[in-house]
N, C-alpha and C positions, 0 to 999 in steps of 0.2 A: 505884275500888274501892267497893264496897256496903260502907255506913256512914259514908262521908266525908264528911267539911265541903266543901263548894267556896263559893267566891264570883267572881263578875267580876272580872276581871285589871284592868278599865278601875277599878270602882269601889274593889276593894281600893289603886291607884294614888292614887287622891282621897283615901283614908284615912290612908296614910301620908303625905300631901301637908299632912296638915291639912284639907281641905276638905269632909270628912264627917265626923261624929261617930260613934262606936261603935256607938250606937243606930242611925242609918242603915244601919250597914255590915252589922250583925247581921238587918235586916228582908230584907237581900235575900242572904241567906245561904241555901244550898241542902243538901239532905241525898241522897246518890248514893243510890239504894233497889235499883234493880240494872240490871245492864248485859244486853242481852239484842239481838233487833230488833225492830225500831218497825212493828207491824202495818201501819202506813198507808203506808210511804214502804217497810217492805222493806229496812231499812238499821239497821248494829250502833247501838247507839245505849245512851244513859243514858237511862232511869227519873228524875226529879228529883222530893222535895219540898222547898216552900218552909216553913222554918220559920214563919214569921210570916203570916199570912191575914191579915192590918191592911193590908196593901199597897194592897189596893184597884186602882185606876190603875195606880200601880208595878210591879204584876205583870202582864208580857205578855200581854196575851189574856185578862186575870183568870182563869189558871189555876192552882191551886195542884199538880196534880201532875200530867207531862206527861212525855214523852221529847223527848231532844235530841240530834241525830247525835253520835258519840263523836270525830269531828274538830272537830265544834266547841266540843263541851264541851273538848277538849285543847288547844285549842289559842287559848281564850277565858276558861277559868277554873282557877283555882289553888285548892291545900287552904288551908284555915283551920283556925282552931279554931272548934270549937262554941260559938254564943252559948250564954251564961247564958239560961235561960229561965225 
């Protein structure tokens, strides 16, 4: 849904594991902006931004705002809460 928190299922895993700090977990925390389809591929898809631009490397492709097919965002990433920013 447009305005949600998501994060990576794999890294939110790490987080509760202990193995990433809150800071890490928050850098790669995404904000849903809206669900629509992906000019390029033609397919339903999420709008993403990355709250944090400090990623650098981190962020795929160093893109901060990008779409991502809506099966894979469902089926790869869970809601969160909003970092503190």
């Amino acid at each position: 849904m447009p305005g949600e928190c998501i994060a990576n299922s794999r890294f939110v895993e790490l987080f509760r594991q202990g193995k990433c700090t809150q800071k890490e977990l928050d850098g790669l925390k995404m904000l849903v902006v809206e669900v629509g389809i992906d000019a390029i591929t033609q397919s339903e898809s999420y709008r993403l931004l990355y709250y944090y631009t400090a990623g650098g490397d981190k962020i795929p492709w160093n893109q901060i705002d990008h779409w991502r097919p809506k099966d894979v965002v469902e089926s790869n990433f869970e809601p969160c809460d909003h970092p503190q920013i």
